[in-house]
C-alpha positions as a Markdown table, in Angstrom:
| # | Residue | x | y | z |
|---|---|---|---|---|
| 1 | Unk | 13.5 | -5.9 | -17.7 |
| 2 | Unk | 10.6 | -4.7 | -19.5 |
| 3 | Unk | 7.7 | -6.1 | -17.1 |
| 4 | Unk | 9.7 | -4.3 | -14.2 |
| 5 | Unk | 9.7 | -1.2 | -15.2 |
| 6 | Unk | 5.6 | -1.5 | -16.0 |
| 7 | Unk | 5.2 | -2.4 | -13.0 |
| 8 | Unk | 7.1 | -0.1 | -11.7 |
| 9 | Unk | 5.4 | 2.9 | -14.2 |
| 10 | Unk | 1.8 | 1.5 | -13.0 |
| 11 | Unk | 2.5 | 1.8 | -9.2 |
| 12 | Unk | 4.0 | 5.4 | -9.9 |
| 13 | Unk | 0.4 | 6.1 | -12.1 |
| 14 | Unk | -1.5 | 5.2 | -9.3 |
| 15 | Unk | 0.5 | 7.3 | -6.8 |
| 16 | Unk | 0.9 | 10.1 | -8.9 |
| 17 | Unk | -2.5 | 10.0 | -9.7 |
| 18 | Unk | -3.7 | 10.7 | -6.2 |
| 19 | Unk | -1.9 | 13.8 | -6.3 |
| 20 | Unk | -2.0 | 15.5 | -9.7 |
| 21 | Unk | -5.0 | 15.3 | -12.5 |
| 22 | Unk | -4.3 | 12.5 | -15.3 |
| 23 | Unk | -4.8 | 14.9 | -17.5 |
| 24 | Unk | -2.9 | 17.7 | -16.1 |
| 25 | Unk | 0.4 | 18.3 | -18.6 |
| 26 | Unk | 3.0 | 17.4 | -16.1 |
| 27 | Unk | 1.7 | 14.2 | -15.0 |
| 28 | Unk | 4.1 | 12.2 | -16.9 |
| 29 | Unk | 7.1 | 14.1 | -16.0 |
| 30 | Unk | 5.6 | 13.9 | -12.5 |
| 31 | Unk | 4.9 | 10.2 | -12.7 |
| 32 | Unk | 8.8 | 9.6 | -13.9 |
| 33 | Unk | 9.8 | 11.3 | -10.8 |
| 34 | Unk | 7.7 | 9.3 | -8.5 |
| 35 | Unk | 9.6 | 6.4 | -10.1 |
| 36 | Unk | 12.8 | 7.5 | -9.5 |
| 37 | Unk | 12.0 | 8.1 | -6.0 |
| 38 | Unk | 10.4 | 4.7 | -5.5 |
| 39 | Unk | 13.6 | 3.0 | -7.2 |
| 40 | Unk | 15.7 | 5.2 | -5.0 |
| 41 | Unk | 13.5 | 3.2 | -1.7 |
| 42 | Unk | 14.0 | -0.3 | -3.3 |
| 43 | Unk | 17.1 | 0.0 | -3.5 |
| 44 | Unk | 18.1 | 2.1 | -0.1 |
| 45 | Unk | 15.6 | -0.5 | 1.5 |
| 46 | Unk | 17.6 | -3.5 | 0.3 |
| 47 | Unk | 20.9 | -1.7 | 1.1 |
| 48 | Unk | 19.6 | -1.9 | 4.4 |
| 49 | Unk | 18.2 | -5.2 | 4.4 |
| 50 | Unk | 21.5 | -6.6 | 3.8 |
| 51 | Unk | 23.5 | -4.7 | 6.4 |
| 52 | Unk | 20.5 | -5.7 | 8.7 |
| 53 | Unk | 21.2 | -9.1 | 8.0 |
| 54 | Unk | 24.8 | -9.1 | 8.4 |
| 55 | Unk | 25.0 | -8.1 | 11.8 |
C-alpha cells in the first residue's frame, strides 16, 4: 500500500511542480491536493470502466 501511494505522491510532485515553485511553502499542501484529485480520476475512471463494460 506503501509503493502506491509513492507512486502516487511522485506523479502529483511532478504535476504540481509544473505549476508552483518546489520551494514555495504550499507545495506540499498543493501536492496532497493534486493527489486527491488524481485518486478522485482513478477511481471515477474505473467506475466508468465497469459500467462501460457491462453494457
Amino acid at each position: 500500500m506503501s509503493a502506491i501511494f509513492r507512486i502516487l505522491f511522485v506523479v502529483a510532485g511532478a504535476i504540481t511542480a509544473l505549476f508552483v515553485a518546489r520551494d514555495a511553502l504550499n507545495f506540499t499542501i498543493i501536492q496532497t491536493f493534486v493527489a486527491v484529485l488524481l485518486v478522485t480520476a482513478i477511481v471515477g475512471l474505473g467506475s466508468f470502466w465497469s459500467q462501460r463494460r457491462r453494457t
